[in-house]
N, C-alpha and C positions, 0 to 999 in steps of 0.2 A: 371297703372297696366294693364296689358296683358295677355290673358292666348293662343294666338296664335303666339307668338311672330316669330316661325319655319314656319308657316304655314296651313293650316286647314288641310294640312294631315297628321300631327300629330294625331286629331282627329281617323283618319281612322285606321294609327297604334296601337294606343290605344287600341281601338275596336275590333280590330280584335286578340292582342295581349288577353285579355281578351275574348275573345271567347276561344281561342284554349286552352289556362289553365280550363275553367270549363268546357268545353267539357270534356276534359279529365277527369276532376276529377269527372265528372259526371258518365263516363266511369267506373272508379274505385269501383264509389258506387254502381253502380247496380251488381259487382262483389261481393261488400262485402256481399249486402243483398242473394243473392243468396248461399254464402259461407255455408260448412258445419261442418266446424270448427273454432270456434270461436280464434284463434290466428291468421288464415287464415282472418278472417272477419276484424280482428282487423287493419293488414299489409294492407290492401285493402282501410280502410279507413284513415290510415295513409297518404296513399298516393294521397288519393283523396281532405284530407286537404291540401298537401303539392301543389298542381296544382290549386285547386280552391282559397286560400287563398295566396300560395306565388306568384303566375303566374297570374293568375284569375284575383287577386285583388290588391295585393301589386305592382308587377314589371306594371300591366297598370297603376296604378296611380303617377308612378316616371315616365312611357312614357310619360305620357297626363303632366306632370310636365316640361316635357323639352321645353314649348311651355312658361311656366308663367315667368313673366318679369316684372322688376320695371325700365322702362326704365331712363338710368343715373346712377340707383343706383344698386350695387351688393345684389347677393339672395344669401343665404348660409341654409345651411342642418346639424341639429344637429345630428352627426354619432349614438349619444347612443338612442335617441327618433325612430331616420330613423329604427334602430334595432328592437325596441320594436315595435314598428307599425306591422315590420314580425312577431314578434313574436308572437302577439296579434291576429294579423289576422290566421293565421295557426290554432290558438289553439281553437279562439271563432268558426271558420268554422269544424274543429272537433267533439265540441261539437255540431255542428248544425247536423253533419252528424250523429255520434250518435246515436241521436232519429231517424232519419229519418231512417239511414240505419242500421240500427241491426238488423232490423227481414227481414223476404222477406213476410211478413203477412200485407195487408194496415190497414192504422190506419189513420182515419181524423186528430187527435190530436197530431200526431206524426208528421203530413204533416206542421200543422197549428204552434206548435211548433220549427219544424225544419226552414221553412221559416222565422220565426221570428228570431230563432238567429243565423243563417247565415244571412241577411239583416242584423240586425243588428252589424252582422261583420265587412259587408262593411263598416260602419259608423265608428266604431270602430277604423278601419284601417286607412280609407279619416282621421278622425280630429286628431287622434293620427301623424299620417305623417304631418298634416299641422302642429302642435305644433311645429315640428322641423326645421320649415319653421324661416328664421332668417331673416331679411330686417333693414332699417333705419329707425324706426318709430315702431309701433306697427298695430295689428288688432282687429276685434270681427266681430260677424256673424250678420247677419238679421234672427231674430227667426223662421219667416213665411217659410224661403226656405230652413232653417235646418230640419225645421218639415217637410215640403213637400220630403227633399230629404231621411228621414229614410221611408217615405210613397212609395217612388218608391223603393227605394231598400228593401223592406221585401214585397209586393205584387212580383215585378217581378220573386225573387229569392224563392218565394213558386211556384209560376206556373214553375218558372224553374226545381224546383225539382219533381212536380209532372210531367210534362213530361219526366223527365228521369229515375227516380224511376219506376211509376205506371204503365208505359204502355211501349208496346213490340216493337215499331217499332222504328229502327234505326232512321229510316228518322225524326221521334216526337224525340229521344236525340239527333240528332244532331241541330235538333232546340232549343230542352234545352239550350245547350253553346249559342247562339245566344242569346236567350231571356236574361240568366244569364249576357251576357256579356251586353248587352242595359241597365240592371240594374246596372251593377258596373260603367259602362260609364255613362249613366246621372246621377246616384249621385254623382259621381266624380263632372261632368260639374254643377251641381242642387247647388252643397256647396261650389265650386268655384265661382258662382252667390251670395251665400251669405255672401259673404267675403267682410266688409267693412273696408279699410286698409286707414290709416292714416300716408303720408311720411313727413318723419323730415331731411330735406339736412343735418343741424346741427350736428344729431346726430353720435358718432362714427361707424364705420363700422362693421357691425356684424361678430361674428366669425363662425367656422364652414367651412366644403369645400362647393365646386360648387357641381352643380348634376353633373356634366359631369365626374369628377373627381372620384366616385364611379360607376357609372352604368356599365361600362367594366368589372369589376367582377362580380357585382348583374346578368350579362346577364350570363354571363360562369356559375354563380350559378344555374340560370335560367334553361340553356340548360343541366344542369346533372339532375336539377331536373324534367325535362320535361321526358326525356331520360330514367327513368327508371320508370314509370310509365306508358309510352307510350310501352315500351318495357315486361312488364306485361300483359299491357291489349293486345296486341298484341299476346300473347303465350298463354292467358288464352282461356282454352273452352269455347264455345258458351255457354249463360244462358241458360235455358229453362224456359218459363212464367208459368209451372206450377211443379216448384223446389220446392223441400221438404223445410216447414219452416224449418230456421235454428235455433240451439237452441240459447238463448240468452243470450248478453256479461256478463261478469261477473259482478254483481249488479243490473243486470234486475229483477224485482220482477217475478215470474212465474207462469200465470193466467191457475184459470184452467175452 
């Protein structure tokens, strides 16, 4: 088993491909909490699930996947699992944003919460994508660096949010996507280390295509989905750090 089989700058791709998805999407949400209509707010964070969870997190972990190798043996990708992983991802990082980003009002518990289930997205997304992972033999995990890798990914991905939620300065969100992105990459790398695979020559060849065989579209998916969120935050007015709360989405209980 291999997970460099292309070379360590796959790594780098990866990384940097997950930077530039939660940058963005990070972009998005400080737009939404800012928002002063809440349909407005809504589209905002749409968008920000769609770049943090399908770019951010989904499309780096089929990058960092074009490196994994069963040297001899073919690796094949369950198309309906491969599906649901995006699907998973997008929706649990929505709900993370949600709390976080509905109001433009701080809230520790909002922070503490939001971080949790966005981290746990990542996870969500990594072991959901490996399910669909198809080889000559079978796997299971080592407990310790499962556990260790939902621990890196909900600590990183709460600092990442409170640097680009809480505070005003480009330069602190552009760090966000960075830090976000170190998160999604070592728990990628963290549960790819927990991966204890057991190969059978014997056994039949698994079904299922190659990665290579779908990522050419996943990228085209990719770049429309990059492209109009990038093209949002680009037209949207400047926040101001001291924007009227906006009222909250619909179902938000309303404190007085």
């Amino acid at each position: 088993m291999e997970h460099f089989a292309l070379g360590h700058w796959l790594l780098v791709l990866a990384y940097l491909t997950s930077v530039v998805g939660c940058a963005l999407g990070l972009a998005c949400a400080v737009q939404a909490r800012h928002a002063a209509d809440p349909r407005h707010r809504l589209r905002w964070l749409v968008l920000a699930a769609i770049s943090i969870g399908g770019v951010g997190i989904w499309l780096m972990h089929f990058v960092a996947m074009l490196g994994f190798s069963t040297p001899g043996m073919p690796v094949r990708y369950d198309i309906f699992r491969t599906v649901l992983s995006a699907v998973l991802s997008v929706t649990a990082v929505f709900a993370g944003l949600v709390v976080v980003g509905g109001r433009a009002k701080f809230g520790w518990w909002r922070l503490a919460l939001g971080g949790v289930i966005t981290g746990l997205a990542v996870n969500v997304m990594h072991y959901t994508g490996m399910s669909a992972l198809q080889v000559k033999g079978g796997f299971g995990y080592d407990g310790g660096l499962v556990a260790l890798s939902v621990v890196i990914a909900v600590v990183a991905a709460t600092a990442a949010l409170w640097f680009a939620v809480f505070l005003d300065r480009l330069s602190l969100r552009l760090l966000a996507g960075f830090v976000m992105g170190a998160a999604v990459t070592g728990m990628h790398y963290t549960g790819m280390a927990a991966v204890r695979m057991t190969m059978d020559p014997n056994a039949p060849d698994p079904a299922g295509v190659e990665v290579f065989s779908f990522l050419f579209p996943v990228f085209v998916l990719a770049a429309i989905a990059m492209a109009v969120p990038l093209c949002a935050v680009l037209m949207a007015p400047a926040v101001s750090p001291k924007a009227a709360v906006p009222e909250p989405l619909a179902g938000d209980a309303v404190t007085v």
